[in-house]
C-alpha positions as CSV (number, residue, x, y, z in Angstrom):
1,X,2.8,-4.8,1.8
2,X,-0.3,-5.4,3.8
3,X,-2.6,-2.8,4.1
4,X,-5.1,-2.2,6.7
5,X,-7.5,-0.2,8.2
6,X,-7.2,2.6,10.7
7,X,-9.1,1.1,14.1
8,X,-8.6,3.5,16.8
9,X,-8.9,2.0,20.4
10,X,-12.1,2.5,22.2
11,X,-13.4,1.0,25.3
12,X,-16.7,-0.6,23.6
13,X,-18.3,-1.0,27.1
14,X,-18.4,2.7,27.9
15,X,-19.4,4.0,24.1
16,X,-22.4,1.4,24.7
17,X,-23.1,2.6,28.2
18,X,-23.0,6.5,26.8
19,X,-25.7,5.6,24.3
20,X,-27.8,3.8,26.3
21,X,-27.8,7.3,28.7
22,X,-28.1,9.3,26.0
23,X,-29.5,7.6,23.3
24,X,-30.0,9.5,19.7
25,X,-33.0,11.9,18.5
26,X,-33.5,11.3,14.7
27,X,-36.5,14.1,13.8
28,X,-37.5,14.0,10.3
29,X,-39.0,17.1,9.6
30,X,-41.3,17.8,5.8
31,X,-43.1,20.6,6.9
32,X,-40.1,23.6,7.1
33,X,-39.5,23.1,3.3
34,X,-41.6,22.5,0.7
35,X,-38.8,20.9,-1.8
36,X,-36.9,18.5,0.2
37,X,-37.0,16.9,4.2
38,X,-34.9,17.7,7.4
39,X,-33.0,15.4,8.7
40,X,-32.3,16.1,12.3
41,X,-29.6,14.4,14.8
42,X,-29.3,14.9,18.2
43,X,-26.8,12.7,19.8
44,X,-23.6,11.9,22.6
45,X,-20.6,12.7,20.3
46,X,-17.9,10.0,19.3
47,X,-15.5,9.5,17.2
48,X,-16.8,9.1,13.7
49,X,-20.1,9.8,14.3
50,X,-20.6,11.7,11.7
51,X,-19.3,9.7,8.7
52,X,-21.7,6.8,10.2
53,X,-24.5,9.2,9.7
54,X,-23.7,10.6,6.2
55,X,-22.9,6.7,5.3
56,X,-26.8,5.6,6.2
57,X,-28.2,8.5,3.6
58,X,-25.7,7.8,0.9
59,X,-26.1,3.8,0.9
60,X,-30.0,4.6,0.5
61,X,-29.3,7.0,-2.4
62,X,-30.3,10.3,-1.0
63,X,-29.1,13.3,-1.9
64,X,-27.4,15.9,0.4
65,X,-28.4,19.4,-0.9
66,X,-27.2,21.2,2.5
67,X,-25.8,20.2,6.1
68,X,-25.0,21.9,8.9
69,X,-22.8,20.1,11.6
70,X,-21.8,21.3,15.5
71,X,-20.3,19.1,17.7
72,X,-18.7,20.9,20.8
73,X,-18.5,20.2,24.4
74,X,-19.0,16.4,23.9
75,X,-22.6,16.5,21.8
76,X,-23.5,16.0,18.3
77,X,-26.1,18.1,16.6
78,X,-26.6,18.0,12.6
79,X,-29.2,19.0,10.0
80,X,-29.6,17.6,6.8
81,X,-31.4,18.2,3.9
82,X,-32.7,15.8,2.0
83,X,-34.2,14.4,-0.9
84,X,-34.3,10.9,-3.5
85,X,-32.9,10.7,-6.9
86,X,-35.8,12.8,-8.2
87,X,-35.3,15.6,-6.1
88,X,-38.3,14.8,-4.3
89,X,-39.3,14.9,0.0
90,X,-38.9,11.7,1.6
91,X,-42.6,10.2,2.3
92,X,-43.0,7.2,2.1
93,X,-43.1,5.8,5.6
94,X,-41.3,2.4,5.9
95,X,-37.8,5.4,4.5
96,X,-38.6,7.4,7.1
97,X,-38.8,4.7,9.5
98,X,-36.3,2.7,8.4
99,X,-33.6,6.2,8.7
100,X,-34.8,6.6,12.3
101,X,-33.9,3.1,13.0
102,X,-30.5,3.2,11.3
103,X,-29.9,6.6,12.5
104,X,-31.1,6.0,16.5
105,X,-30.6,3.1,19.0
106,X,-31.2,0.6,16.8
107,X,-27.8,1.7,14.8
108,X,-25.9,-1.4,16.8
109,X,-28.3,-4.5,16.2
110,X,-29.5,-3.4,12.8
111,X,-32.4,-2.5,11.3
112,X,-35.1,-4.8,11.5
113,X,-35.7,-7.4,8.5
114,X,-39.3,-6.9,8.6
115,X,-38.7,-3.3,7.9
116,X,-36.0,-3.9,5.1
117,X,-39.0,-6.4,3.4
118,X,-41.3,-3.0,3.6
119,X,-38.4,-1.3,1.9
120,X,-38.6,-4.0,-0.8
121,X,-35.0,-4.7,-0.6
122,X,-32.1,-5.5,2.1
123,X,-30.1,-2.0,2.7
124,X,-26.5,-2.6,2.6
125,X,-23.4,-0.6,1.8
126,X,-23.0,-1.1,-1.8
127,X,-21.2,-4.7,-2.9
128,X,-20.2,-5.4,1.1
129,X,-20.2,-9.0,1.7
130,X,-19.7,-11.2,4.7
131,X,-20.2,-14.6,2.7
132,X,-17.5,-14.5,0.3
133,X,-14.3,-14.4,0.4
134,X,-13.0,-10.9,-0.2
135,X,-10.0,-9.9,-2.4
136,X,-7.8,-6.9,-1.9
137,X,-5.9,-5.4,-4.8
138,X,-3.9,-2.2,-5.2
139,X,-0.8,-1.5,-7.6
140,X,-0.1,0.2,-10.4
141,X,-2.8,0.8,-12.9
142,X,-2.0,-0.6,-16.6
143,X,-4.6,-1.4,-19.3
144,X,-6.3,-4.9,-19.5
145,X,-5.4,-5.9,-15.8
146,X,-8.6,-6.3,-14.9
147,X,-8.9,-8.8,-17.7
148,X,-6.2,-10.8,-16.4
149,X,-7.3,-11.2,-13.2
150,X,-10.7,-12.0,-14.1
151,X,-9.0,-14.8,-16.8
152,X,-6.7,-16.0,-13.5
153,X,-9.7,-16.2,-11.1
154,X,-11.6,-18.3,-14.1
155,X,-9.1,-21.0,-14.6
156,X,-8.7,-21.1,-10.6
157,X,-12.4,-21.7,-10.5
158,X,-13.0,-19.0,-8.2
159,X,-16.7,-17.7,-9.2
160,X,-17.2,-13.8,-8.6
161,X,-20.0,-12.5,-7.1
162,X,-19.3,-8.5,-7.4
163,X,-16.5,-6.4,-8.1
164,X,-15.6,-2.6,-7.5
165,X,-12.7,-1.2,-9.4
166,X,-11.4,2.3,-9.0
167,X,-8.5,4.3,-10.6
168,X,-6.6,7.3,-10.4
169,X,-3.5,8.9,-11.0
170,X,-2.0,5.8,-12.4
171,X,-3.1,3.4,-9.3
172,X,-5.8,1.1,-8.8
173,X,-7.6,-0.4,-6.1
174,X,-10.1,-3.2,-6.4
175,X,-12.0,-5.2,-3.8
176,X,-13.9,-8.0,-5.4
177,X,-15.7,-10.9,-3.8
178,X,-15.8,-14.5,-4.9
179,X,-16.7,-18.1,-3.9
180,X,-15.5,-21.6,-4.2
181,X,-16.3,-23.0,-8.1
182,X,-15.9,-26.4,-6.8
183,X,-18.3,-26.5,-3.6
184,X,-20.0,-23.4,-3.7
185,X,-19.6,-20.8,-0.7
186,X,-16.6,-18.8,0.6
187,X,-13.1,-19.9,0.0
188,X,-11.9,-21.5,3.9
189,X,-9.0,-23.9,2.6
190,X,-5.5,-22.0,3.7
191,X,-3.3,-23.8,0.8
192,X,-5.8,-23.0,-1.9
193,X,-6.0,-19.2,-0.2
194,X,-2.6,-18.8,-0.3
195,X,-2.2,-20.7,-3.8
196,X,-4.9,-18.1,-5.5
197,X,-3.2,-14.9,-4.1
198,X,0.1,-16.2,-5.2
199,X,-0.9,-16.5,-9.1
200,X,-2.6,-13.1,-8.7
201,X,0.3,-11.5,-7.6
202,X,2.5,-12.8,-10.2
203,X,-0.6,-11.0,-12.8
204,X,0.0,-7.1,-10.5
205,X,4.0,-7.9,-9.5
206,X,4.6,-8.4,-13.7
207,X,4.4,-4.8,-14.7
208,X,6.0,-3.5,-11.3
209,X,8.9,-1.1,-11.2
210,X,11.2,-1.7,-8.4
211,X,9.8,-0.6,-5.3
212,X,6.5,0.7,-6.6
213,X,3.6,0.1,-4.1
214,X,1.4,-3.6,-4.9
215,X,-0.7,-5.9,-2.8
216,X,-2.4,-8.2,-2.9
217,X,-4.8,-9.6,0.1
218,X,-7.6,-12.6,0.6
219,X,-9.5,-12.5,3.2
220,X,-12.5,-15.4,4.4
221,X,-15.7,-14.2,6.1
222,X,-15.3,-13.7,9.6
223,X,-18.4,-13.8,12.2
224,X,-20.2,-10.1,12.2
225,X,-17.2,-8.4,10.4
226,X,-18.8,-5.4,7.7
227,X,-16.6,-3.8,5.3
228,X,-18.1,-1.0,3.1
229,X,-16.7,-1.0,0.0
230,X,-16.6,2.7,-0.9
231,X,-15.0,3.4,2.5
232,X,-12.3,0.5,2.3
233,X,-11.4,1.8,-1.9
234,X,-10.9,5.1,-0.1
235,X,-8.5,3.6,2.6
236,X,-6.5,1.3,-0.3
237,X,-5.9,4.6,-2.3
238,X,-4.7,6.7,0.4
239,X,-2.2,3.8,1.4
240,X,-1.2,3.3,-2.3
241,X,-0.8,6.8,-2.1
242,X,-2.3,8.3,-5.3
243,X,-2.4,11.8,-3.7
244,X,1.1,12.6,-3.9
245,X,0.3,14.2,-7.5
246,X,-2.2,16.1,-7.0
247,X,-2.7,19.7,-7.2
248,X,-5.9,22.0,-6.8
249,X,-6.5,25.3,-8.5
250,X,-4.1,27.8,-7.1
251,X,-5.8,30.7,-8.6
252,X,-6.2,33.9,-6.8
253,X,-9.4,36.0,-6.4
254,X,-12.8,35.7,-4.7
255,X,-14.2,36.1,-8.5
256,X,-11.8,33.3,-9.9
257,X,-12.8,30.8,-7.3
258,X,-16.6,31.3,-7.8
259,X,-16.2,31.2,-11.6
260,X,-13.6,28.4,-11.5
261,X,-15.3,24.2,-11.7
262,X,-11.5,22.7,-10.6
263,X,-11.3,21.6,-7.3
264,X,-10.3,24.4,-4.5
265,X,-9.0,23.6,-1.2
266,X,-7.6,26.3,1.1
267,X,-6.6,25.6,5.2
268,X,-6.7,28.4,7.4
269,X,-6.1,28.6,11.3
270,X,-8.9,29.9,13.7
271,X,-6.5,30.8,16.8
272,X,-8.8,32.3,18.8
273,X,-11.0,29.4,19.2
274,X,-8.2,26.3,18.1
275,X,-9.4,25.3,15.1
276,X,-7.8,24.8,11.5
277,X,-10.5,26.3,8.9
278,X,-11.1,23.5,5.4
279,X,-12.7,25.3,2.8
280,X,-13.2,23.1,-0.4
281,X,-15.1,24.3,-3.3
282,X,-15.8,22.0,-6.5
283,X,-18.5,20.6,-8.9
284,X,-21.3,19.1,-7.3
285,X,-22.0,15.2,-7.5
286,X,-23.3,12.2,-5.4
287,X,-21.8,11.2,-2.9
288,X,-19.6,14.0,-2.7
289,X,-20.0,14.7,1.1
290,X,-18.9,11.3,2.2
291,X,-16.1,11.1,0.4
292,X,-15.1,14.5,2.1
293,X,-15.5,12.6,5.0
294,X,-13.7,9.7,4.6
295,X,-9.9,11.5,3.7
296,X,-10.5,13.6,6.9
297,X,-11.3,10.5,8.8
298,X,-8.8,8.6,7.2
299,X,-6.1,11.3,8.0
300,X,-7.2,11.3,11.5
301,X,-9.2,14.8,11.8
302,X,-11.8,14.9,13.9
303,X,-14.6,17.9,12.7
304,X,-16.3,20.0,15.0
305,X,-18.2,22.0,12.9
306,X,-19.2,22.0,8.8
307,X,-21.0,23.6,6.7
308,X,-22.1,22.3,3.1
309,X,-24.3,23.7,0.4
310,X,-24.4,23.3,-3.4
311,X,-25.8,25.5,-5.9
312,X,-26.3,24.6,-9.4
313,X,-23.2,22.5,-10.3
314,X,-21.0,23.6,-7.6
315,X,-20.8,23.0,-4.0
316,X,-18.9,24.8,-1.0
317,X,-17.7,22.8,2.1
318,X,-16.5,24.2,5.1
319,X,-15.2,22.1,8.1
320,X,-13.4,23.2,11.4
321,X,-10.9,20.7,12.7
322,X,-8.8,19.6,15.0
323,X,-6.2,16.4,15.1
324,X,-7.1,13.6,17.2
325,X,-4.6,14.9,20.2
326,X,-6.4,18.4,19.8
327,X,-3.5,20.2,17.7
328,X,-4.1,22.0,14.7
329,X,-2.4,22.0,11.4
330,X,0.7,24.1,12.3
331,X,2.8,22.8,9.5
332,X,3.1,24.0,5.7
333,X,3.6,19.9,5.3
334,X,0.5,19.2,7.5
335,X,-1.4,21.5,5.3
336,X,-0.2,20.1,2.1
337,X,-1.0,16.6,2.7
338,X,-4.6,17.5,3.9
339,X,-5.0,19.2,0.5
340,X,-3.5,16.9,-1.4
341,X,-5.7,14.0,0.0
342,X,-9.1,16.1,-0.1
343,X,-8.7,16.9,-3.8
344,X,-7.6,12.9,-4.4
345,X,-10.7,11.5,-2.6
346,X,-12.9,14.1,-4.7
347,X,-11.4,13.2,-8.2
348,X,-11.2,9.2,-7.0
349,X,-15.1,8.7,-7.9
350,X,-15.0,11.1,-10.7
351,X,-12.9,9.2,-13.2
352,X,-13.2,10.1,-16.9
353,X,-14.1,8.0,-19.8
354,X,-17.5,6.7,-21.8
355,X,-19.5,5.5,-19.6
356,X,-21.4,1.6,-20.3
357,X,-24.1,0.5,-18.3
358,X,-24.5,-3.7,-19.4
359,X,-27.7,-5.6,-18.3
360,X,-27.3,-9.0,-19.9
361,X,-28.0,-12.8,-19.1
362,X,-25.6,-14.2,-16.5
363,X,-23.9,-16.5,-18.2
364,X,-20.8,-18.9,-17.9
365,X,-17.8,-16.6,-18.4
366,X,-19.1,-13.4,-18.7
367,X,-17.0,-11.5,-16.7
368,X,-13.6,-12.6,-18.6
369,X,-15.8,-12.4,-21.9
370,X,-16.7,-8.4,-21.3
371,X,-13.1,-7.6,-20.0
372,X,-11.2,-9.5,-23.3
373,X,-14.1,-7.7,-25.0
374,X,-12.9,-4.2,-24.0
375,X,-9.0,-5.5,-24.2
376,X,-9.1,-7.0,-27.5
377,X,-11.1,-3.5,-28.6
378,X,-8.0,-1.2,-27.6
379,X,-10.4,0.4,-24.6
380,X,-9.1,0.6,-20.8
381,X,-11.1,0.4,-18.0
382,X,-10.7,2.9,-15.6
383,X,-13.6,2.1,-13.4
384,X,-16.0,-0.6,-12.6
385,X,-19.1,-1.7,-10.3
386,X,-20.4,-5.3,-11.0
387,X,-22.5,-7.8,-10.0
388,X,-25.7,-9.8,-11.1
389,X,-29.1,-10.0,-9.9
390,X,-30.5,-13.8,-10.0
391,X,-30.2,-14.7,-13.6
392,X,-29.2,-11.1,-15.2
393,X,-25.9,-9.5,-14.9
394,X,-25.7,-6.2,-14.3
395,X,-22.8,-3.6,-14.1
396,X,-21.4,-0.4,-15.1
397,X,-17.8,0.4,-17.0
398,X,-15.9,3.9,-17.4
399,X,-13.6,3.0,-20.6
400,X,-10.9,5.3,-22.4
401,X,-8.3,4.4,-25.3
402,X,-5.3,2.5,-24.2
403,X,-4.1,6.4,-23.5
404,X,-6.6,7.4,-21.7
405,X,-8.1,9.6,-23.9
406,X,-11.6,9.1,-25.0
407,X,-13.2,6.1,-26.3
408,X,-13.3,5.4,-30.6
409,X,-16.9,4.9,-31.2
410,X,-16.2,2.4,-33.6
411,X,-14.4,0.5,-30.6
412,X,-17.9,0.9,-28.5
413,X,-19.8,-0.7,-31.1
414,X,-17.4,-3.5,-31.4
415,X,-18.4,-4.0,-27.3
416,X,-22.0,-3.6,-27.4
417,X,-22.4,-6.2,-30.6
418,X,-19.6,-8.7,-29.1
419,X,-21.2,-8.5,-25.3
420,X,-25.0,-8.7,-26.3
421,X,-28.2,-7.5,-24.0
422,X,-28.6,-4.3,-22.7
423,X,-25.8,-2.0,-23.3
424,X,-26.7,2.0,-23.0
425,X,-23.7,4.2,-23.8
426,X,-23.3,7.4,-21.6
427,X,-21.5,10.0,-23.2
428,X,-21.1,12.3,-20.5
429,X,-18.6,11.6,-17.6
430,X,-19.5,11.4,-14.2
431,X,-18.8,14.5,-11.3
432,X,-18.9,16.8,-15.0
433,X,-22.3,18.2,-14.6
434,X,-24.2,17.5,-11.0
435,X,-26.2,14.7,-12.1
436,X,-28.8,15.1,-8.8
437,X,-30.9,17.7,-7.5
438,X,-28.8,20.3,-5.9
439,X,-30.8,23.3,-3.9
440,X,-29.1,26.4,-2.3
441,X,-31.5,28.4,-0.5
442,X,-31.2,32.1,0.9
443,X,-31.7,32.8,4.5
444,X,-35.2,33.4,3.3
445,X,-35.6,29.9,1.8
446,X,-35.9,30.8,-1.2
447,X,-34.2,28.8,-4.2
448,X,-31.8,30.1,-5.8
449,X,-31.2,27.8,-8.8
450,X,-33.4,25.4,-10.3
451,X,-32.5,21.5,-9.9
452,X,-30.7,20.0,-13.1
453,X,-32.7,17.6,-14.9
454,X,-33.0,13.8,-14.0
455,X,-30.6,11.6,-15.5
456,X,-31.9,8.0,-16.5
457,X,-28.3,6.9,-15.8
458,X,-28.5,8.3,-12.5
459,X,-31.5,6.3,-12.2
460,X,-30.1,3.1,-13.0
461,X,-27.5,3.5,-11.3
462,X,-29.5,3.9,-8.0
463,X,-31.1,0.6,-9.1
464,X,-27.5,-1.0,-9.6
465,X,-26.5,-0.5,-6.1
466,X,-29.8,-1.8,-4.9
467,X,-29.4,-4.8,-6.5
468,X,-26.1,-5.4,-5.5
469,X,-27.1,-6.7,-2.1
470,X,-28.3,-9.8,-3.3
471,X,-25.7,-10.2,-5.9
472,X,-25.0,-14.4,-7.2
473,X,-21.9,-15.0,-9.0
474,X,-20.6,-14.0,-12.0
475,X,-19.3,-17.6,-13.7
476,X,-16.2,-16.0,-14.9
């Protein structure tokens, strides 16, 4: 089955004329708070507009403490507040410029390069490429396949140059991009296309049930086409439907639900006004907003107003929606789905398992070395972001047991001797404990909770993703 994304149908002509009219107001404001910076938007509304905005903050590693969204009678107002990894204001200049730019009319052409050299790096969503060819992957999650398509690509001669693998609920979606072994570059022949997606689909078809969900898709570069990577692993899980399980906390009581860290979802309907009311409460983490963002999008809401806040580990969402043809959620059905997918793309990022973050020389092989590695070792990988950076490789692993419970130690050590360089083991899973700076305020600005302390992992992760825009190839 081929999957692919939602494109709704939009006169580009008039969106470019409306925003050309009304062109948007970024205002970055340090002077209201003394512990993190506005972000304000003023802009003609379209459809969204608002998960294009959240995108640009996340992809440059900023934190989202509180936002507060309105978009009625055809405008878009939002304010954000914002700080970096250390839970500190945004001032350094070529940021604030470079936001304003992403954010405002220059959203279309792109920011400019000599402003991305001030940055010190190129900002792109994390492990996009439009130089390599791109392979699609979803199916039924089983342990070592990731080692077996790594070991396929290999003797195929097909170099990767990054890879993103998620997992949940028994499926898996990957989107990793490689180029030719033989000349170098994206993969363009058709036979050899079609001859490399047929052996990998014999790898994801040989554990298949009869008429489970699989596919498998290659793609070459095509002239100014993007894909974000975090957006399109949301897209392939929602088509390989790993929602259908799940369930949020069903229990009843203001005091349970603010004592309660599982995920709460609850749909209510605002008649007098036309709106269906999403409240979602659950633990604070990065990136936790625009993954919010992309099921609604995905499912084809359109949000009119939100409100979002964390304090201490948690955070509370709250969104007012309509359907694209203005309806509400009438149905019981409707309802359930919603919940069903919100609670999915929440737990998606938030997979369990040891975490391994591996800087280590880029070397012929590697990538089928560290994935036999973790095979041969009895550990399963349930997620995965790697890529190298010139002559180092660089990339993080969530692993379990072949059960999926946690990781023998013994089995780690095995790993870190058998894969050599940097290995740092982190023992906490991520989306348990807010690993960022999360502020709730009072009306009076005051804080209420102090921010949890830095992580070093969070740290190198932020550097991980940075990296990954000039990722070479894995020899694998």
């Amino acid at each position: 089955m081929e999957i692919t994304a939602y494109q709704p149908c939009i006169d580009a002509e008039f969106e470019s004329l409306i925003e050309r009219i009304y062109p948007p107001r970024v205002c970055i404001d340090n002077e209201t708070y003394q512990d993190c910076t506005l972000v304000k938007v003023d802009s003609a509304n379209k459809q969204g507009i608002l998960l294009e905005m959240v995108q640009v903050l996340t992809d440059l590693d900023l934190v989202i403490s509180k936002s507060y969204i309105s978009s009625d009678g055809g405008w878009f107002m939002e304010v954000f507040h914002v700080t970096d990894q250390l839970g500190s204001k945004l001032t350094d200049e070529s940021l604030i410029l470079y936001i304003q730019q992403a954010l405002c009319e220059n959203r279309r052409r792109g920011v400019s390069k000599e402003l991305q050299t001030c940055l010190h790096r190129e900002v792109r969503p994390p492990y996009a490429s439009t130089d390599h060819t791109a392979m699609e992957i979803t199916g039924t999650d089983r342990p070592g396949l990731l080692s077996e398509i790594s070991a396929v690509l290999s003797k195929l001669e097909c170099h990767v140059t990054a890879a993103v693998v998620w997992t949940h609920n028994n499926r898996v979606a990957s989107i990793i991009y490689m180029e030719d072994g033989f000349q170098g570059g994206p993969i363009t022949d058709p036979k050899r296309i079609a001859h490399v997606q047929e052996q990998l689909e014999n790898v994801v078809e040989a554990h298949h049930g009869v008429g489970e969900r699989r596919s498998v898709r290659l793609t070459a570069p095509a002239p100014g086409q993007k894909t974000h990577t975090g957006r399109r692993l949301h897209q392939l899980m929602y088509a390989n439907m790993d929602h259908e399980p799940c369930q949020g906390c069903n229990g009843g009581g203001l005091a349970h639900r603010n004592n309660c860290t599982q995920i709460h979802v609850s749909i209510e309907s605002c008649k007098e006004k036309g709106y269906s009311v999403v409240n979602v409460r659950s633990r604070d983490r990065p990136k936790l907003l625009f993954d919010t963002l992309c099921a609604l999008t995905d499912m084809q809401y359109v949000v009119f107003h939100a409100a979002v806040s964390s304090k201490g580990t948690m955070a509370d969402q709250e969104y007012f929606i309509r359907q694209q043809d203005g309806c509400t959620l009438d149905t019981e059905s409707e309802r359930h789905k919603l919940t069903q997918c919100l609670i999915a793309a929440i737990e998606r990022r938030a997979s369990h398992g040891v975490k391994l973050d591996i800087c280590t020389h880029n070397r012929m092989g590697l990538l089928s070395n560290v994935t036999r590695s973790f095979r041969e070792n009895g550990l399963s990988i349930s997620r995965a972001e790697i890529g190298t950076d010139g002559d180092r490789a660089v990339g993080s692993f969530l692993v379990t047991d072949a059960s999926g419970y946690e990781a023998n130690p013994q089995a780690i050590k095995e790993v870190k001797k058998e894969i050599g360089g940097s290995v740092v083991v982190v023992n906490k899973s991520p989306g348990r404990t807010a690993s960022v700076g999360s502020i709730s305020r009072t009306s009076s600005g005051s804080i209420d909770e102090d921010k949890p302390r830095f992580s070093l992992g969070s740290l190198f992760w932020s550097q991980l993703e940075r990296l990954s825009s000039n990722f070479s190839s894995i020899r694998s």
